[in-house]
C-alpha positions in Angstrom: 14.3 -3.9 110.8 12.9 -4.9 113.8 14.1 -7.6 116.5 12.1 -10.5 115.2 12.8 -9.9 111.8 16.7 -10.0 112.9 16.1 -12.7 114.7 14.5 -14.9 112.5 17.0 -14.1 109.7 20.0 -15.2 112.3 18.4 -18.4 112.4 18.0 -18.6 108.9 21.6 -18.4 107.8 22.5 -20.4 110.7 20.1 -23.1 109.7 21.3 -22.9 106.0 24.9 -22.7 106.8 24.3 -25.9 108.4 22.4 -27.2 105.5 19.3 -27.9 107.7 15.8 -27.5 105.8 13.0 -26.2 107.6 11.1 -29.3 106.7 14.1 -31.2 109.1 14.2 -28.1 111.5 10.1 -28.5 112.2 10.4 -32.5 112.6 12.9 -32.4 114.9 11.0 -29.6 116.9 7.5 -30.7 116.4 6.5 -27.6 115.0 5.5 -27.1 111.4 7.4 -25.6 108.6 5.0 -22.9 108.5 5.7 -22.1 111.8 9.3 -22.4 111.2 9.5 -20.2 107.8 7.3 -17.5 109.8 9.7 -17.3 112.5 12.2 -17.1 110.0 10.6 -14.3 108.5 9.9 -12.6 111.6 6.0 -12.9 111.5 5.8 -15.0 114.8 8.2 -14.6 117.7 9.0 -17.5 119.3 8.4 -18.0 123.3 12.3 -18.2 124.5 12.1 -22.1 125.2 11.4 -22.7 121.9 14.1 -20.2 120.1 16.7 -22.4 123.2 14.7 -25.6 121.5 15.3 -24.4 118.0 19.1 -23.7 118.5 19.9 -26.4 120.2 18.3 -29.3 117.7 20.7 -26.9 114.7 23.5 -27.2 117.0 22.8 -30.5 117.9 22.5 -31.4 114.2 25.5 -30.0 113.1 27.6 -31.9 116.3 26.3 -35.4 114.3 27.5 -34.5 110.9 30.4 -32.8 112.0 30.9 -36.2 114.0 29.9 -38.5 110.9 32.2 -36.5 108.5 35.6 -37.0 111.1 34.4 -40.9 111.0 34.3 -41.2 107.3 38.0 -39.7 106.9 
């Protein structure tokens, strides 16, 4: 498997694990799902500021619900 194939499946199950669709991912990103399922399928590597971009909008993502979900208890 080569790098961007393993790299676009680690952001994959990182995006899913934090139930983040790739519609929501490319929104938040302004890139398209397209763009964001080729990535994900290692078609298209992605320049480093937007695989920092990309991580950072999941991370930042998870930090709200996480944050929501502590509220509602």
């Amino acid at each position: 498997m080569d790098s961007a194939k393993i790299l676009g499946n680690r952001i994959q199950k990182i995006r899913t694990a934090k139930k983040i669709t790739q519609e929501e991912l490319a929104r938040r990103t302004d890139k398209s799902p397209h763009f964001i399922s080729d990535v994900e399928r290692g078609k298209k590597k992605p320049s480093v500021f937007t695989l920092i971009e990309l991580i950072a909008i999941i991370v930042v993502i998870a930090i709200i619900a996480l944050t929501i979900r502590n509220n509602a208890k």
